[in-house]
N, C-alpha and C positions, 0 to 999 in steps of 0.2 A: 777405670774403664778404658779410657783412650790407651793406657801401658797395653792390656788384653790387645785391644784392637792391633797395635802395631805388632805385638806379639804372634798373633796370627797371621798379621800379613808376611812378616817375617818368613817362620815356617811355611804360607804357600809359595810363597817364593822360591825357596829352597826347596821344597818339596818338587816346585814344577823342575826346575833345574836338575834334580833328580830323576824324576818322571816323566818327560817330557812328553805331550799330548800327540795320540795318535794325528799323524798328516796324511791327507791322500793327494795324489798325482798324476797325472796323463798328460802334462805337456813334452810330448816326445812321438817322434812318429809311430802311428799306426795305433796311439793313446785314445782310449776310450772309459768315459765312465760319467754317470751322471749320482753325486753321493745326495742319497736322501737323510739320511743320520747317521754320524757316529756317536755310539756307546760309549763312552770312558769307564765307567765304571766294569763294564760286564765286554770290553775290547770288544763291541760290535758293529759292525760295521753293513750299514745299509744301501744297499746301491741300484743300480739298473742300466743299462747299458743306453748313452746316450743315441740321440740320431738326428740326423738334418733334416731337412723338411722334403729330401731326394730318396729318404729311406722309409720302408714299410715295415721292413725286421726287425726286430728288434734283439740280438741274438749276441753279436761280437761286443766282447769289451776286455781292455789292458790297460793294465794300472799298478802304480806303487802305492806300499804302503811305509811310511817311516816312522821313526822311532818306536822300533817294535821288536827288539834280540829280548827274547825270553818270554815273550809273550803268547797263550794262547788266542788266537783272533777267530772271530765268528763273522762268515759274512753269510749275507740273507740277500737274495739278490731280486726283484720284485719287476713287474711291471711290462714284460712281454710274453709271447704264447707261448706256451707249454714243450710245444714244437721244438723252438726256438732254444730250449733253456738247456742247459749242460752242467748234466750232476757226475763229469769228471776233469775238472779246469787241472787248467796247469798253471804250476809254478815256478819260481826262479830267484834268485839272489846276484846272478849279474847278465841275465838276459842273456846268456849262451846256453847253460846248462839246464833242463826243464824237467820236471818231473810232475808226475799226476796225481790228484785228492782222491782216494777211492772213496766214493759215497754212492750210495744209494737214493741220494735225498737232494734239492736243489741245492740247500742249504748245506756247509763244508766249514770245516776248521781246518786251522794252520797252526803248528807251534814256528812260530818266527824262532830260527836259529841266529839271524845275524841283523843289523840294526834295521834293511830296507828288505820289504819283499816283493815282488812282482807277479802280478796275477792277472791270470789270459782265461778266458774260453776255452782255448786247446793252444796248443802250438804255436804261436807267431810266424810267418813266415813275410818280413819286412821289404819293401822296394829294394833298402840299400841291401839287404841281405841275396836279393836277386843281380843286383851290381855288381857285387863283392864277388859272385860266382863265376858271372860273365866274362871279369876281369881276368879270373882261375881259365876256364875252358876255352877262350879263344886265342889262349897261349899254341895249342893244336891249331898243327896247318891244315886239318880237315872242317875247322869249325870258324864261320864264318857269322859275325854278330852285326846287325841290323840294322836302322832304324823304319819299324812299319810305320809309325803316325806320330804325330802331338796328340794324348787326350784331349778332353774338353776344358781342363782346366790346366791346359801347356805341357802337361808332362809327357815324357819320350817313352811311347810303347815301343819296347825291343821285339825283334824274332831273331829268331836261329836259324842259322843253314846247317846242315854236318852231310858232306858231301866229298869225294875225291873228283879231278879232274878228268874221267874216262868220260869222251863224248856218246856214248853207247850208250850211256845209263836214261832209263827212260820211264822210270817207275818213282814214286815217289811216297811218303805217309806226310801226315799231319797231324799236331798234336796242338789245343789248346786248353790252356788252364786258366785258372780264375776268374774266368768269366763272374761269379760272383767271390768279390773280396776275402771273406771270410772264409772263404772255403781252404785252408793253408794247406792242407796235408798234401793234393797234389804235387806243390811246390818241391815236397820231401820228396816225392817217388818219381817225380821227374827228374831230380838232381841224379838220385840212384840210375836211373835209366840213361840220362847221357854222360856219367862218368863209367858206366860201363861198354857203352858204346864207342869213346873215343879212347876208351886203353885197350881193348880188345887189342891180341897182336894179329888179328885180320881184319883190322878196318879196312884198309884199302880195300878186301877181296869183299868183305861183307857191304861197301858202300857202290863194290862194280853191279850189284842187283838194285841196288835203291839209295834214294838222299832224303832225308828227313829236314824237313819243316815246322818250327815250335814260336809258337808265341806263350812265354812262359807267365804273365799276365796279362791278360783283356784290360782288366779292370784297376788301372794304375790308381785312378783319382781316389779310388775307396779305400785304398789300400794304403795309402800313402795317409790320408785323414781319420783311418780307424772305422771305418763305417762297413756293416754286411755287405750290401748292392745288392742285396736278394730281395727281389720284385720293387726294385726305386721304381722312381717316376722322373720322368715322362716313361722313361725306357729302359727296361731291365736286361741287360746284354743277351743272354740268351733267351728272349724273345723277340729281338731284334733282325732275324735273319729271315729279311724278304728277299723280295729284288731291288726293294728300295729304301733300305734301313737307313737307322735315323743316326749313329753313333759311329766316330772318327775310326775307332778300331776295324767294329764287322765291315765297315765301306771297304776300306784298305785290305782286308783278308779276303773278302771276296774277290778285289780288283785285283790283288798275288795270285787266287786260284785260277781264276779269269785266262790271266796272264801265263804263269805256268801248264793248264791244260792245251795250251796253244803246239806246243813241243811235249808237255810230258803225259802222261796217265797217274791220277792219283788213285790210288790202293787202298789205302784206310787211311779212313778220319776216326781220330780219337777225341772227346772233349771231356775233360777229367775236372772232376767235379768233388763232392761230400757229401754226407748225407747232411739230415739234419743234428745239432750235437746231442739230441736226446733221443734218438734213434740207436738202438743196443742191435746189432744186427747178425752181429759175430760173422761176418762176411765181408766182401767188398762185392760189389754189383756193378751188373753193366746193365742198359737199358737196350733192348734185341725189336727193332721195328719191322721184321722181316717177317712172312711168313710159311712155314716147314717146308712148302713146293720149293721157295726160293732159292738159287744156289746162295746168296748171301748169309741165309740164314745159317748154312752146313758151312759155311767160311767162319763165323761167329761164332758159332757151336767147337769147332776145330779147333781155332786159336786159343782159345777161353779155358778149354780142358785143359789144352798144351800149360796155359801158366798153371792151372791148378797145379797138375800134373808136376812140373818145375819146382814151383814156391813152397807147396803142402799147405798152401790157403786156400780154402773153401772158395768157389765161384757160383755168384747165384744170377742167370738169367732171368731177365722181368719183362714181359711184351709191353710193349705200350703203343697204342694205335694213336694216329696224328689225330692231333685236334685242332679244328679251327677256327682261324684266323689268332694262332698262336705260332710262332716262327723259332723255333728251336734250331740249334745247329746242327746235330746228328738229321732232323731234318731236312736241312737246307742241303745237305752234301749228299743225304739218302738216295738221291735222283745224277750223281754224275754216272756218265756211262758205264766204264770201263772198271770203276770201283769193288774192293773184293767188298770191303761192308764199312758201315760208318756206325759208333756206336758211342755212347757214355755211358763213361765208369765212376761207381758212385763209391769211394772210397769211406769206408766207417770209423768215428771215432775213436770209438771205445775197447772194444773186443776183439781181436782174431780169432779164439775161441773162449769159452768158457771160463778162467781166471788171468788168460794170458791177453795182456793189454798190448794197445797200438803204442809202440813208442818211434821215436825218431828213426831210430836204427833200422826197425822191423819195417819202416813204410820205403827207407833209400834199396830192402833189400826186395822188396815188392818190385820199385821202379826197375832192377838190374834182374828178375824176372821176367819181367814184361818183356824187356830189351833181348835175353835170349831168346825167346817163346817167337820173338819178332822177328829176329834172324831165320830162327828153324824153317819157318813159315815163308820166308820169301823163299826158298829153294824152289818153292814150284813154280815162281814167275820167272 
């Protein structure tokens, strides 16, 4: 009996060394995952995306999986609103390259091609990976990099300038992204829109009408610890825009605005945003606070066709009437004087049209859209 006994131990032994048991992962920036059970037998893998006691969503999660080349993996992913859940995640094998699960269904398999795999909500778009860019574009003697604030928990929120030296220039835009963390895709279409801007061979001429202003993350702290920021608490970034908001960032952006409308006119405010990832839209949206009398509203209407127009992506206008004692940014800017319109665009996961999916590419060629449409547009200032 004891022979048997060690006989078997033997073989699991060997066996494990063979086989070696699913491990999951997140310690790495912008890692998220809270594992409820893994499977061995049937490789599945049970999760939900964790949160801190600052978060209400429950939506973003990125994580590895190891020892898994050849394996089919089943994840089931449990535990937040429906809203929130995304039935087409992405994947990766060294966190450059991403590609997406086509499902219908919360739930998604993976045949693991190589030992580790990595798996996101949608797209990752990383602090450092905002770094790394920074480092790229303010090589241009037209782009000028920042520092707006420290978050709340010490980290360096950047902005952008991209401007030439003509003191004439007297118009300006604004562009802010990530106000909530998860929202990555922005990130992609604004890269597209300022590497099309500063290779243009008429920058200088295109920047004697206007200088552009970008804080390319609001939302460092979430973004940096893997967490949504869609509706934390105390204060969820874009509802934070009074006159006397609570958060290092909108203080700071308003006191640039402040500061800037002193000398200049700002033109449009952009706040570039996501839908929710189970929202199938097959569009990208903006949100239109104006009403038809309004010239802002035929300023909005104008630009918005122009990208259609431009890109061949569908553009869906949505009214939405202010609500109170709720402090939106498009809001906040809706009321400067001189302004052609202020608006957010709700950028869609999944779909551009009907089997033609959102990838990296398609979202950089979005931003370098936008970026011509913007140009066309200032001719008449």
């Amino acid at each position: 009996m004891r022979k048997l006994f060690y006989i078997l131990l033997i073989i699991n032994i060997f066996s494990l060394r063979l086989y070696p048991q699913i491990t999951v992962f997140s310690d790495f920036e912008g890692g998220n995952v809270n594992i409820l059970k893994i499977d061995a037998l049937t490789n599945t893998i049970y999760f939900t995306p964790d949160i801190d006691q600052n978060n209400t969503l429950r939506c973003w999660y990125y994580f590895g999986v190891a020892n898994v080349r050849n394996k089919k993996l089943h994840f089931v992913p449990s535990g937040y609103n429906n809203l929130a859940k995304a039935y087409m995640p992405a994947y990766s094998y060294d966190r450059k390259h991403w590609y997406r699960v086509i499902s219908n269904n919360y739930n998604f398999e993976i045949k693991a091609l190589h030992d580790t795999l990595y798996v996101a909500m949608g797209y990752p778009y990383l602090y450092s990976d905002l770094q790394n860019f920074l480092n790229k574009i303010k090589k241009s003697p037209f782009v000028q990099v920042k520092q707006l604030t420290k978050s709340e928990g010490g980290n360096i929120v950047p902005y952008i300038i991209i401007k030439n030296d003509n003191p004439e220039v007297r118009n300006y835009v604004l562009i802010l992204a990530r106000q909530h963390a998860f929202e990555t895709l922005s990130n992609y279409v604004l890269e597209g829109f300022i590497d099309y801007i500063i290779t243009s061979e008429n920058l200088k001429q295109i920047l004697n009408k206007f200088f552009i202003v970008i804080v390319p993350i609001v939302d460092v702290d979430n973004v940096i610890k893997g967490q949504s920021g869609r509706m934390q608490k105390p204060y969820d970034f874009n509802r934070d825009w009074s006159d006397t908001p609570h958060l290092n960032a909108v203080k700071k952006i308003e006191y640039l605005v402040d500061s800037l409308n002193k000398s200049y006119k700002l033109k449009i405010f952009f706040d570039w945003h996501s839908t929710y990832p189970s929202v199938d839209s097959n569009i990208f949206g903006f949100f239109n606070l104006y009403y038809f009398y309004q010239k802002q509203y035929h300023n909005l209407e104008n630009f918005w066709n122009l990208v259609s127009k431009l890109s061949g992506f569908k553009v869906l206008p949505i009214y939405t009437k202010f609500q109170k004692n709720v402090f939106y940014a498009d809001q906040y800017f809706y009321r400067m004087k001189d302004i052609d319109f202020s608006c957010t665009i709700e950028f869609d996961w999944n779909y551009i049209e009907k089997k033609q999916i959102w990838d990296i590419k398609n979202l950089r060629f979005l931003g370098k859209k936008i970026a011509q449409a913007l140009i066309i547009y200032s001719h008449r200032w």
